[in-house]
ZASE-111136 format. One record per residue: residue number from 0; y, z, x of N, C-alpha, C in turn. Coordinates in steps of 0.05 Angstrom, whole numbers, plus 5000, padded with zeros to 4 digits. Last residue first. Layout:
N
NODE nuti   nY   nZ   nX  caY  caZ  caX   cY   cZ   cX
NODE  NUM    Y    Z    X    Y    Z    X    Y    Z    X
...
***
This chain:
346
NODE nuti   nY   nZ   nX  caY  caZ  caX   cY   cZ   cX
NODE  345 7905 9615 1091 7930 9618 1066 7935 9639 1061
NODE  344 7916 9615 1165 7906 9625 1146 7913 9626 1106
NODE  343 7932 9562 1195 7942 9579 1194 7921 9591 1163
NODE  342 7891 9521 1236 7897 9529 1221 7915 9555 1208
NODE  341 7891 9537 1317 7881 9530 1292 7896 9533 1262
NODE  340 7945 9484 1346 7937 9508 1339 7909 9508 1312
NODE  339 7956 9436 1387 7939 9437 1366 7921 9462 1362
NODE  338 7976 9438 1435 7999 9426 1406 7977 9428 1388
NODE  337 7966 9455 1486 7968 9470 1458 7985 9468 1445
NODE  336 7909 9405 1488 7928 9424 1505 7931 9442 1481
NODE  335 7852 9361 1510 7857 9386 1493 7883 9402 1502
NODE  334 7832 9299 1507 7851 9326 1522 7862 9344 1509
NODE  333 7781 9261 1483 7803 9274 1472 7813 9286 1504
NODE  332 7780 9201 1522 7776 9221 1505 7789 9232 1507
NODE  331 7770 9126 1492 7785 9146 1505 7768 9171 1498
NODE  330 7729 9074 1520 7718 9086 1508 7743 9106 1519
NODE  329 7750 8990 1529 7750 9016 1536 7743 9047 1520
NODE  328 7717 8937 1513 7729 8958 1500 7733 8976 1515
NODE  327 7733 8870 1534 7719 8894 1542 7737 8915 1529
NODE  326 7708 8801 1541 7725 8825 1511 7718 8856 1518
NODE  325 7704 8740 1564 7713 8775 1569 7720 8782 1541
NODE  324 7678 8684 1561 7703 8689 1553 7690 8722 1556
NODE  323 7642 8658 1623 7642 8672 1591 7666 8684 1593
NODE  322 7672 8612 1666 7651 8626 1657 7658 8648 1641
NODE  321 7709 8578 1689 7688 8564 1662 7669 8586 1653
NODE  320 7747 8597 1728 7751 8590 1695 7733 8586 1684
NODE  319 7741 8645 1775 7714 8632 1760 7726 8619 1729
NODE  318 7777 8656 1784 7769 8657 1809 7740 8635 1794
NODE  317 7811 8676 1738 7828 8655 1760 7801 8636 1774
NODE  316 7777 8728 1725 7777 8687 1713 7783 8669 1730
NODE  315 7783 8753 1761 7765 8748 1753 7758 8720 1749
NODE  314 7840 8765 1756 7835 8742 1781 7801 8743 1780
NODE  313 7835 8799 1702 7846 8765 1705 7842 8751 1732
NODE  312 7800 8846 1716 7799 8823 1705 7810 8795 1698
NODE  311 7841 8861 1748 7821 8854 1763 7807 8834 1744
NODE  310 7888 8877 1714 7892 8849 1737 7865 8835 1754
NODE  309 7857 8914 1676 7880 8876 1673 7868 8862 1692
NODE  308 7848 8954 1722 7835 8932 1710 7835 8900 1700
NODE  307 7908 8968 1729 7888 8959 1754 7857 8943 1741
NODE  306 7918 8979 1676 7937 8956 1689 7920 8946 1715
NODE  305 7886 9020 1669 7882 8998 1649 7889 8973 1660
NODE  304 7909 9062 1706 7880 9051 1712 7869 9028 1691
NODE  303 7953 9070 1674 7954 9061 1699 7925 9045 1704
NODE  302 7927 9097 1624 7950 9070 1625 7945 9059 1649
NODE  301 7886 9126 1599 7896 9122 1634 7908 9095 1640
NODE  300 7882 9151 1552 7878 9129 1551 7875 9118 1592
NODE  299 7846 9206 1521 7862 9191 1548 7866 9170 1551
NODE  298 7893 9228 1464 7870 9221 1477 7875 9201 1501
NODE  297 7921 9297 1468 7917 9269 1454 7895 9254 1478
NODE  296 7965 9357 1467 7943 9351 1461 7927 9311 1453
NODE  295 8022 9364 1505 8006 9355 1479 7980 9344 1487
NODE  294 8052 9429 1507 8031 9408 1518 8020 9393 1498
NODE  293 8099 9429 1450 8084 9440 1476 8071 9420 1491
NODE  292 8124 9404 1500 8138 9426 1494 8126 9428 1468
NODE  291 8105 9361 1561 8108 9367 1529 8115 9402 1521
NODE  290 8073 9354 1598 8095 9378 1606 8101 9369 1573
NODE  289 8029 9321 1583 8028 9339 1601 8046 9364 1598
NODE  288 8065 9279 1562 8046 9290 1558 8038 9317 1561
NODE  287 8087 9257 1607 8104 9267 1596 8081 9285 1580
NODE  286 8041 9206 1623 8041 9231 1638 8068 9258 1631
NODE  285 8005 9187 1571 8025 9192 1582 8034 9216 1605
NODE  284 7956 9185 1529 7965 9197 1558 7980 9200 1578
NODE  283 7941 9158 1482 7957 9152 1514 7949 9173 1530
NODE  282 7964 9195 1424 7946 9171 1435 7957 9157 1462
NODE  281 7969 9265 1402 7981 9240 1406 7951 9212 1428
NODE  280 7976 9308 1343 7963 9297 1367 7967 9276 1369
NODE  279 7986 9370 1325 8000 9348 1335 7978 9335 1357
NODE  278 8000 9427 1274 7987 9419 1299 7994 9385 1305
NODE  277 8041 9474 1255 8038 9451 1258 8022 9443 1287
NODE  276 8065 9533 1276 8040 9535 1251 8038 9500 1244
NODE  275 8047 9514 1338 8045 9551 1324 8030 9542 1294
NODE  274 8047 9464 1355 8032 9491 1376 8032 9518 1357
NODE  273 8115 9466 1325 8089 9447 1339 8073 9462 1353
NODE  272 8150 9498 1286 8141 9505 1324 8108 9490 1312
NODE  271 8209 9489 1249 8172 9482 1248 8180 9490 1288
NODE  270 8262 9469 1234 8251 9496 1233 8213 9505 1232
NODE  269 8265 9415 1251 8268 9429 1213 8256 9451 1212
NODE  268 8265 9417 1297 8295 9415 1285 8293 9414 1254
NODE  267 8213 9418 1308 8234 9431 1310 8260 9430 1294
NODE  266 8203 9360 1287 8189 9389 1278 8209 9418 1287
NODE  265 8231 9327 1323 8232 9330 1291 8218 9357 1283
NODE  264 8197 9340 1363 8231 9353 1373 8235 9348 1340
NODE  263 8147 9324 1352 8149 9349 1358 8183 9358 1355
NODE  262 8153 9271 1339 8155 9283 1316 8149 9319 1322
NODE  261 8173 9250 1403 8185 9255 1378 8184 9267 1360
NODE  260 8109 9263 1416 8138 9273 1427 8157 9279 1410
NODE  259 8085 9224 1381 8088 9248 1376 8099 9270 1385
NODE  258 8104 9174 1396 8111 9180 1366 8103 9218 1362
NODE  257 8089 9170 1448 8119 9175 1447 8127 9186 1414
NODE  256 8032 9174 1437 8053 9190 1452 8075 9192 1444
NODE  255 8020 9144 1376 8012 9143 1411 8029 9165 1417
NODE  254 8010 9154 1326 8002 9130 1328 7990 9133 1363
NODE  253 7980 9223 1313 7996 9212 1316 7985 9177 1329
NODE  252 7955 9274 1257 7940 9251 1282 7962 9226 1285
NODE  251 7986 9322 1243 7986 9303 1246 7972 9288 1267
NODE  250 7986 9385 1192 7976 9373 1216 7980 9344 1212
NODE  249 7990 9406 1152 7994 9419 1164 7981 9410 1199
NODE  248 8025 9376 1096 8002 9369 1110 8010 9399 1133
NODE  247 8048 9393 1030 8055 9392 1053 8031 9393 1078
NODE  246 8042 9385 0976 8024 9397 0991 8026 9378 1020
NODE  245 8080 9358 0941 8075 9384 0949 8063 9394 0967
NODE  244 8127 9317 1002 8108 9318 0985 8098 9354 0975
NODE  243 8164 9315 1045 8175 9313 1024 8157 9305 1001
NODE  242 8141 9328 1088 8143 9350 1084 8154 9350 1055
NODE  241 8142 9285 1129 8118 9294 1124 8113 9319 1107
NODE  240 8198 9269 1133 8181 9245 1109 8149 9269 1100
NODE  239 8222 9294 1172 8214 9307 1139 8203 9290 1118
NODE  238 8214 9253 1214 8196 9275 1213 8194 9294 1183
NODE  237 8254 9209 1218 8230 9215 1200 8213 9240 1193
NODE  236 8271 9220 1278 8280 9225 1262 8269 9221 1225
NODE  235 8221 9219 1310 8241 9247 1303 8252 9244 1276
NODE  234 8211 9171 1306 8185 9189 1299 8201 9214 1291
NODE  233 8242 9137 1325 8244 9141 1301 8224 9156 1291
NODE  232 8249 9165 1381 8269 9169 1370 8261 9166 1334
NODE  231 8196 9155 1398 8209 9179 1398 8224 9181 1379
NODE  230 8163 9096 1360 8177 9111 1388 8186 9132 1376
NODE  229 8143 9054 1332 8127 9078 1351 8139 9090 1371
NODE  228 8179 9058 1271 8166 9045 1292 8151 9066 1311
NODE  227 8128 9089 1222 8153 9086 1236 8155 9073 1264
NODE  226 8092 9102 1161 8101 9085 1175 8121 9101 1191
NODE  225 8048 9160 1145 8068 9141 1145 8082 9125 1169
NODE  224 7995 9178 1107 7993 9156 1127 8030 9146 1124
NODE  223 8005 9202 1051 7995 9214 1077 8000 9194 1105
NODE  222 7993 9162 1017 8025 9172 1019 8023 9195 1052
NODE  221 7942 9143 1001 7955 9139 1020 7981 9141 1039
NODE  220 7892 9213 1028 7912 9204 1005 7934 9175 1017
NODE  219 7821 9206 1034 7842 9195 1036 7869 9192 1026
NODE  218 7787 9267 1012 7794 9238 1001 7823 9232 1018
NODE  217 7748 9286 1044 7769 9292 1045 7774 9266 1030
NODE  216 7696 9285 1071 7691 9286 1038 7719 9299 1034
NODE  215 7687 9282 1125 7688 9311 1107 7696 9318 1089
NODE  214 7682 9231 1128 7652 9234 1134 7659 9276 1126
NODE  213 7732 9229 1113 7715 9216 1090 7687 9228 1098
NODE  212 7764 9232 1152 7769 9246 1132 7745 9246 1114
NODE  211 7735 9202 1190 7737 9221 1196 7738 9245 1173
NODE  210 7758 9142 1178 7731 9149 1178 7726 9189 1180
NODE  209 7812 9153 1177 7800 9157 1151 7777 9164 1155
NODE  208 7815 9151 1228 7832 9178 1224 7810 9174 1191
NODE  207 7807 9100 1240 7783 9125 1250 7794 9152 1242
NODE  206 7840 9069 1217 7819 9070 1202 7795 9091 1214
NODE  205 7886 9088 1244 7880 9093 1213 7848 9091 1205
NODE  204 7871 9054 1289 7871 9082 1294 7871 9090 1264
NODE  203 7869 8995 1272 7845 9009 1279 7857 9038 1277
NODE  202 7927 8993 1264 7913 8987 1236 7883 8994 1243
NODE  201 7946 9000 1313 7958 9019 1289 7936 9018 1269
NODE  200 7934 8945 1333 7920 8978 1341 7920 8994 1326
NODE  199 7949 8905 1297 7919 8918 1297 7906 8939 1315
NODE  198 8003 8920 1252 7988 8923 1281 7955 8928 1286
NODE  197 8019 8932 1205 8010 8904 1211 7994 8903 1232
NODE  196 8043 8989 1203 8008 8982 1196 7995 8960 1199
NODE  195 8062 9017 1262 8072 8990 1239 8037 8981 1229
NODE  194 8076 9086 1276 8064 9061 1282 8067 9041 1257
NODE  193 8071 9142 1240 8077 9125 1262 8068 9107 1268
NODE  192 8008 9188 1232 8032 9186 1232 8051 9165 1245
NODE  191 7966 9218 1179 7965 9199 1209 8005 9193 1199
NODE  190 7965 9282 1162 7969 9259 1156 7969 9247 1178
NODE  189 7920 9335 1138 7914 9320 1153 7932 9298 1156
NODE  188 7896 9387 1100 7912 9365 1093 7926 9352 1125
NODE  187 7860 9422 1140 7852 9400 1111 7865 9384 1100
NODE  186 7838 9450 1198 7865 9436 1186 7850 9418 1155
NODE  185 7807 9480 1222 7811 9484 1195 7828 9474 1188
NODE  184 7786 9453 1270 7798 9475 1278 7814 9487 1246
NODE  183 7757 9413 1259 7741 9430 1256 7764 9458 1269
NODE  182 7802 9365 1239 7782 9388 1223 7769 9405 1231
NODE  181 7809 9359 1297 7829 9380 1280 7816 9393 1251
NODE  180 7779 9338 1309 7781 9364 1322 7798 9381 1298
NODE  179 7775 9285 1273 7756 9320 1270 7763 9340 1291
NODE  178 7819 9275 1292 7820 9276 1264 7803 9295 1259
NODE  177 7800 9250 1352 7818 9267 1344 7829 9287 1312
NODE  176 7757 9210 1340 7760 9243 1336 7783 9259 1351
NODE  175 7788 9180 1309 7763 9193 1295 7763 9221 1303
NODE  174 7820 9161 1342 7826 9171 1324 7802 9185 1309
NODE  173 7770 9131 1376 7791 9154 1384 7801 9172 1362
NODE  172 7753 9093 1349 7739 9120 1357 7754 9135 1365
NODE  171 7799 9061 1346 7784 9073 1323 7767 9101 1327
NODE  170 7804 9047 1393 7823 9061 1376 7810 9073 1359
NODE  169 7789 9036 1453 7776 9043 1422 7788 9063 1412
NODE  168 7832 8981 1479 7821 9009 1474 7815 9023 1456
NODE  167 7824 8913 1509 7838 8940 1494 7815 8971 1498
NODE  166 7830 8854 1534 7822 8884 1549 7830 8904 1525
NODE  165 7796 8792 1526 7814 8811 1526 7803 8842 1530
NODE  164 7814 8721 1559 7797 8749 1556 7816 8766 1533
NODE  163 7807 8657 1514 7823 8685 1533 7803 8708 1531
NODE  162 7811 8592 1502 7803 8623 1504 7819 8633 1520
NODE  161 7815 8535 1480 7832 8557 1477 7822 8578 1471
NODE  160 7772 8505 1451 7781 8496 1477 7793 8521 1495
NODE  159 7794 8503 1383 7769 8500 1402 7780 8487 1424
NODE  158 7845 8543 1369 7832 8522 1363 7807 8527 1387
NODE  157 7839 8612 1355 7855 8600 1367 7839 8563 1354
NODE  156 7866 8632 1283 7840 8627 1294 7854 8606 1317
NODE  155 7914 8704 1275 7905 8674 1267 7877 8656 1291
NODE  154 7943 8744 1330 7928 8735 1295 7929 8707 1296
NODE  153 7912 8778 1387 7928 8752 1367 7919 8747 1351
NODE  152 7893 8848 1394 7890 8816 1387 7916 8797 1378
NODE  151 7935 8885 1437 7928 8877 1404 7918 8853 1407
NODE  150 7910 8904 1495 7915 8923 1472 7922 8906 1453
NODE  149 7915 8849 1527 7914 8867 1527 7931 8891 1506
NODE  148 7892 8783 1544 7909 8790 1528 7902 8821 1533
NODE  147 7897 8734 1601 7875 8766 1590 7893 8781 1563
NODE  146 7894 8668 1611 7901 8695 1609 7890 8720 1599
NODE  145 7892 8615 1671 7875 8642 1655 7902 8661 1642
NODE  144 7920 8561 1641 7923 8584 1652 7907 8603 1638
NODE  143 7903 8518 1603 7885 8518 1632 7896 8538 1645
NODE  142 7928 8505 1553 7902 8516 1559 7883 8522 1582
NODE  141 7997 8527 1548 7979 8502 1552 7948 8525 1550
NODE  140 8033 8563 1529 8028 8559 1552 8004 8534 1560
NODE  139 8051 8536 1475 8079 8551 1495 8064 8552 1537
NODE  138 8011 8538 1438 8026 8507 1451 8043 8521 1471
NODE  137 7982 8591 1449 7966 8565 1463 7991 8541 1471
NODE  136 8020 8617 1424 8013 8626 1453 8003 8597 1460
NODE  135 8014 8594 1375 8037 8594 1384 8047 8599 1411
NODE  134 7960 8602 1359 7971 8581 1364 7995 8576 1375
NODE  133 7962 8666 1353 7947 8650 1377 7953 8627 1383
NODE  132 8018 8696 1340 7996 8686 1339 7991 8665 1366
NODE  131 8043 8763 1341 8034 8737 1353 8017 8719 1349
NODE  130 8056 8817 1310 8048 8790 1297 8043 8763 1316
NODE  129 8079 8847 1360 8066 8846 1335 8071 8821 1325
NODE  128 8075 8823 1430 8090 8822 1409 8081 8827 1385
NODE  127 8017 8829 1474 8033 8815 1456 8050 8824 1434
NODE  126 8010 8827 1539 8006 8853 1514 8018 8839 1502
NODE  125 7985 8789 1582 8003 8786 1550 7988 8813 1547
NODE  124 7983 8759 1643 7973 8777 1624 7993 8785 1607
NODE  123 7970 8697 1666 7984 8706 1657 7968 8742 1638
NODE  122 7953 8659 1738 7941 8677 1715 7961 8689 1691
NODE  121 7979 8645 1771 7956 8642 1774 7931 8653 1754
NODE  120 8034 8608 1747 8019 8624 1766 7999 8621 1754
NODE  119 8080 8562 1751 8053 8557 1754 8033 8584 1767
NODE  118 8135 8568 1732 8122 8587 1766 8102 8584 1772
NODE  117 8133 8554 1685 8136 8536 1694 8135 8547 1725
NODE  116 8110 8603 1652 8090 8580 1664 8105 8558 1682
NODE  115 8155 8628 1649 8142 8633 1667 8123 8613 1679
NODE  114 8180 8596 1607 8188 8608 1632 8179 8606 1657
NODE  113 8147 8611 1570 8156 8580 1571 8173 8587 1603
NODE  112 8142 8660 1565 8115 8649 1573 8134 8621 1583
NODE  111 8189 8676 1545 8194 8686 1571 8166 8676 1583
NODE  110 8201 8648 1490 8212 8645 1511 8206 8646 1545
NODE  109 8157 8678 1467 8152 8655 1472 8167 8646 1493
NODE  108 8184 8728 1476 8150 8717 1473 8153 8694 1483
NODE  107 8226 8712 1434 8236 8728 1451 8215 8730 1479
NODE  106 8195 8711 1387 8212 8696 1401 8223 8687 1429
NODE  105 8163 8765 1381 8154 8739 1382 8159 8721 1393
NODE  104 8184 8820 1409 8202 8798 1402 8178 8772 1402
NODE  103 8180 8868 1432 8158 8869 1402 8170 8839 1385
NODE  102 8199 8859 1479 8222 8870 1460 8204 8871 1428
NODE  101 8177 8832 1515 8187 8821 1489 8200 8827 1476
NODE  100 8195 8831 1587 8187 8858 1565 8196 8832 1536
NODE   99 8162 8814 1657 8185 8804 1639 8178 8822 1604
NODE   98 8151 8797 1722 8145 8812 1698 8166 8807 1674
NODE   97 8110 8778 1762 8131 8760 1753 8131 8776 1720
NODE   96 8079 8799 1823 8076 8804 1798 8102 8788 1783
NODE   95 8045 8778 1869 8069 8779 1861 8069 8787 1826
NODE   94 7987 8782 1910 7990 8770 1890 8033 8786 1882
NODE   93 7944 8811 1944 7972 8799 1960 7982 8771 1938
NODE   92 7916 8848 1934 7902 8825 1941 7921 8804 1945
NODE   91 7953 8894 1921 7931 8893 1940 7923 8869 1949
NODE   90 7980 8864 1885 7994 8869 1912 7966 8875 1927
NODE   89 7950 8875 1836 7961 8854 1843 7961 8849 1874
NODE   88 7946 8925 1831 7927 8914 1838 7927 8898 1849
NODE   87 7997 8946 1835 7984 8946 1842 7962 8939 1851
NODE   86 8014 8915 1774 8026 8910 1800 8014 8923 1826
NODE   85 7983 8948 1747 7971 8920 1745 7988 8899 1769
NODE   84 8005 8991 1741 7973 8991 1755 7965 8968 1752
NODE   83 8054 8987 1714 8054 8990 1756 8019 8988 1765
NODE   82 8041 8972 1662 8051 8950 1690 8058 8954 1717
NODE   81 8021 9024 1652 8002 8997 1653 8010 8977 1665
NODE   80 8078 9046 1658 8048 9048 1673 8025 9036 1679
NODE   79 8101 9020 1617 8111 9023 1649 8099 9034 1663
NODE   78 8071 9032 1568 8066 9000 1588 8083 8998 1603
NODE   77 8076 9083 1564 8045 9085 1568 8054 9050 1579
NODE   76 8133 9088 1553 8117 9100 1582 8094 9095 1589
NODE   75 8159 9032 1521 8150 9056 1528 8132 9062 1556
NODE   74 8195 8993 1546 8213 9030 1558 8194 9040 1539
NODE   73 8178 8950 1554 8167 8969 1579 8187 8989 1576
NODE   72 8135 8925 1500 8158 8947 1501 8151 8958 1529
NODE   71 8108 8884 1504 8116 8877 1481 8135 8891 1487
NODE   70 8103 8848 1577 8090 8865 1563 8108 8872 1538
NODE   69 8081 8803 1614 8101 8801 1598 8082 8827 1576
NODE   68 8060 8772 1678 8067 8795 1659 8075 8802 1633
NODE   67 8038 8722 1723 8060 8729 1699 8048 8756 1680
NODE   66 8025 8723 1789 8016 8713 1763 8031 8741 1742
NODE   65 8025 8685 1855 8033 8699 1833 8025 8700 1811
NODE   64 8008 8642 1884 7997 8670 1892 8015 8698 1869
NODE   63 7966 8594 1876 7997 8609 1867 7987 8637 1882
NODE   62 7944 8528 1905 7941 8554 1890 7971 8563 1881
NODE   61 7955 8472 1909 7941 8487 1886 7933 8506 1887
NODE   60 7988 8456 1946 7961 8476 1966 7953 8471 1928
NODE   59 8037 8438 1920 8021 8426 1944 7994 8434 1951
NODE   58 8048 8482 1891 8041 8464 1877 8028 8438 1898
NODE   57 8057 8522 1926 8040 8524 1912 8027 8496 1901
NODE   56 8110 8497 1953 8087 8503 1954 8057 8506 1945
NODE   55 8145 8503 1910 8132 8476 1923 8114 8481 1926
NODE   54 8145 8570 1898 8136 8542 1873 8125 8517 1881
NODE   53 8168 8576 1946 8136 8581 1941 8127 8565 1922
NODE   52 8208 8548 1989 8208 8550 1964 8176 8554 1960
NODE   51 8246 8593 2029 8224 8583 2027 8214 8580 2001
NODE   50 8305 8576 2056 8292 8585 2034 8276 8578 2036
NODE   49 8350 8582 2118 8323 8577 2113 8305 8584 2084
NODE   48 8390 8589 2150 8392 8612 2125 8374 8591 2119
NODE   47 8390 8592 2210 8405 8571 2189 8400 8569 2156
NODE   46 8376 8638 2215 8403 8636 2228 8412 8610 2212
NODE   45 8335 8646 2203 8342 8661 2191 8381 8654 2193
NODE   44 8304 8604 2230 8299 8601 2203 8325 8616 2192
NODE   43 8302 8631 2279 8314 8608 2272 8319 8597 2239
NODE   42 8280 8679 2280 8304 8675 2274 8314 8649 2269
NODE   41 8219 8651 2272 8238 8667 2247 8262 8671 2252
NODE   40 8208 8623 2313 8213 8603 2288 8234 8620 2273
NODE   39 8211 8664 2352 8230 8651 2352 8241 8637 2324
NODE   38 8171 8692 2323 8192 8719 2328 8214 8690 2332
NODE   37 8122 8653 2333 8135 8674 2308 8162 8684 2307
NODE   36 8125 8649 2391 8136 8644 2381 8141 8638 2356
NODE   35 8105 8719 2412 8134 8696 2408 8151 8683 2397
NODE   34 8057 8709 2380 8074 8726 2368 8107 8719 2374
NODE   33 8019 8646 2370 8032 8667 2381 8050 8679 2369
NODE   32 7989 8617 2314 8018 8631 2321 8019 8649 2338
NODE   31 7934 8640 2282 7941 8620 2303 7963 8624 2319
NODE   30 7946 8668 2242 7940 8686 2270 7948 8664 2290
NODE   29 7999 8645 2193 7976 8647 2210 7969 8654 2239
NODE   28 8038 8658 2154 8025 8681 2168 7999 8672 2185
NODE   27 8052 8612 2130 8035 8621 2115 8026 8643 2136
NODE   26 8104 8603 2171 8101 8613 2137 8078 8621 2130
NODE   25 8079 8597 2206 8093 8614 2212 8096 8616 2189
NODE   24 8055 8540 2199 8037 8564 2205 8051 8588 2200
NODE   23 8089 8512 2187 8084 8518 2168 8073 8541 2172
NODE   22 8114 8510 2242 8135 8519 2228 8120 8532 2200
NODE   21 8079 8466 2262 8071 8504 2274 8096 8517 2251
NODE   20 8084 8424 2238 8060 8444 2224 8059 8470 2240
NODE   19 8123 8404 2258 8124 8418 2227 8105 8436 2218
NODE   18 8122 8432 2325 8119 8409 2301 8126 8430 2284
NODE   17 8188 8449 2366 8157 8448 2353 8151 8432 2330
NODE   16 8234 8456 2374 8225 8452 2397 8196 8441 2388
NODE   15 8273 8489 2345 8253 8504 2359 8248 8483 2376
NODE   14 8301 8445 2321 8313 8466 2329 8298 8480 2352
NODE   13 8252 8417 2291 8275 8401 2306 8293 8425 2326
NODE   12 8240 8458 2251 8219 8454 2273 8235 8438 2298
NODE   11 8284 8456 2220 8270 8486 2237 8262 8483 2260
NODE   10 8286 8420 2202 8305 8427 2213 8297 8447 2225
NODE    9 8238 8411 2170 8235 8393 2197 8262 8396 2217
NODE    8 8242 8445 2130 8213 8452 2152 8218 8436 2179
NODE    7 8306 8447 2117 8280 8434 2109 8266 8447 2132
NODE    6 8364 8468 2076 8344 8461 2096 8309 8458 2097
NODE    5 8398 8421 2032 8388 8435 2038 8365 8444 2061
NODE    4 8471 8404 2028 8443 8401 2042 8430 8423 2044
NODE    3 8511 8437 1983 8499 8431 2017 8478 8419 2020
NODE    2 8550 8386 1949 8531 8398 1944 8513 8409 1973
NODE    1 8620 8365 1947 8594 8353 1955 8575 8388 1952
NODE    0 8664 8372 1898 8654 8383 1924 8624 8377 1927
***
């Protein structure tokens, strides 16, 4: 079976009555265009079921008016926030967002850049997959799409030619002080909790939870510090890892949110009240957060307002490629709720 023909700008225009170029007008929204006959081109368009291919497009004009997404995990909450404030931004300035989740999938990464780039957009933003490396981003998307990496560096050294911005958040300081609130509310055995130590967020927030311990002459233990991925579910279910030592900690500086959600409903369910005699603190700000059981206490990150950045910083570049590579730290603070009781007396 023969294949349909497909319709073209010059079937439209042949139909109507008009050139090709009032037909284009009517695509690209121009004022020029009476309203008429707007209102005609478009049913006509609509009646002989008319696709407008933007990819051509684009690739005719050299611009895009889209640009690619790809975040490591969007079922957690803190980067289905960061990707509506970066779809937002987007849309304001009449950009498409082209989103797509790794699954913390390297592979999986690579795939969905090899993808995307071929939509030629206008920019790509990567939260990246643990362990990504830089060379492996560079051959998959070439070197002339702006991208902004956000929250983990890429490992390994890119080559010369091959930059990128990037956007994260001071982990380190954060955890810091989160670690002394809790010292100064008399907590002493202290463990950090969650998260994959390869990670170089995970692997900053440790090191402000230690700086912390150390500037109160707390020796670091490392059985204290334990691994799990960073979600709810395996934060719960772990939760007696923190209890199967003698000297049971009486407090946790958590990786992000969801890990301390979790290790709250784990705390429960081994006969512990989070907020009473276990204190708990989490990283984000999540808006679950908030209504937490108890409220949890953690630092702000403002996911959403990160994603409206992203994007401002990548049509940044778009708008200017040759000028200085970006590296901007964001500064969190604490939020005090009442998952972080003081000390219980011995």
């Amino acid at each position: 079976m023969d294949k349909p023909r497909r319709i073209t700008l010059n079937d439209i225009a042949l139909a109507c009555g008009v050139s090709r170029a009032t037909v284009s007008l009517v695509l690209r929204r121009s004022p020029l265009v009476h309203a008429n006959m707007r209102r005609r081109v478009e049913a006509e368009m609509q009646r002989q079921g008319y696709v407008y291919n933007r990819a051509a497009a684009n690739l005719r004009q050299r611009v895009s008016t889209t640009v690619a997404l790809v975040i490591n995990d969007l079922s957690n909450p803190f980067f289905a926030e960061f990707a509506t404030g970066v779809d937002e931004a987007l849309g304001a300035k009449g950009y498409v967002t082209l989103l797509g989740s790794s699954n913390e999938s390297p592979a999986r990464q690579r795939q969905l850049l090899g993808s995307l780039i071929e939509h030629h957009p206008a920019g790509i933003i990567l939260s990246p997959a643990e362990n990504s490396d830089v060379t492996d981003v560079e051959m998959t998307i070439g070197r002339h799409a702006p991208l902004l990496v956000f929250n983990r560096e890429l490992t390994g050294t890119p080559d010369t030619g091959f930059e990128y911005d990037f956007l994260g958040l001071d982990n380190r300081a954060g955890a810091r002080v989160a670690t002394k609130r809790l010292l100064e509310l008399g907590h002493r055995r202290i463990a950090f909790y969650g998260g994959h130590a390869n990670s170089s967020s995970c692997r900053e927030r440790r090191l402000g939870y230690q700086d912390a311990l150390r500037a109160a002459s707390i020796q670091v233990d490392p059985s204290s510090m334990i691994e799990t991925a960073p979600t709810r579910l395996e934060a719960n279910v772990h939760a007696d890892a923190l209890f199967a030592v003698d000297a049971a900690p009486t407090a946790a500086v958590c990786y992000n949110d969801a890990v301390a959600l979790g290790l709250m409903l784990g705390l429960a369910r081994l006969g512990r009240q989070p907020g009473v005699d276990f204190a708990v603190t989490g990283f984000d700000n999540i808006p679950e957060a908030a209504v937490g059981v108890p409220p949890l206490t953690t630092l702000n990150a403002d996911p959403r307002a990160r994603g409206r950045q992203a994007a401002e910083l990548l049509l940044q570049r778009a708008a200017a490629p040759s000028s200085p590579r970006q590296s901007v730290i964001v500064p969190v603070q604490l939020t005090e709720r009442e998952s972080t009781p003081h000390a219980l007396s011995a």
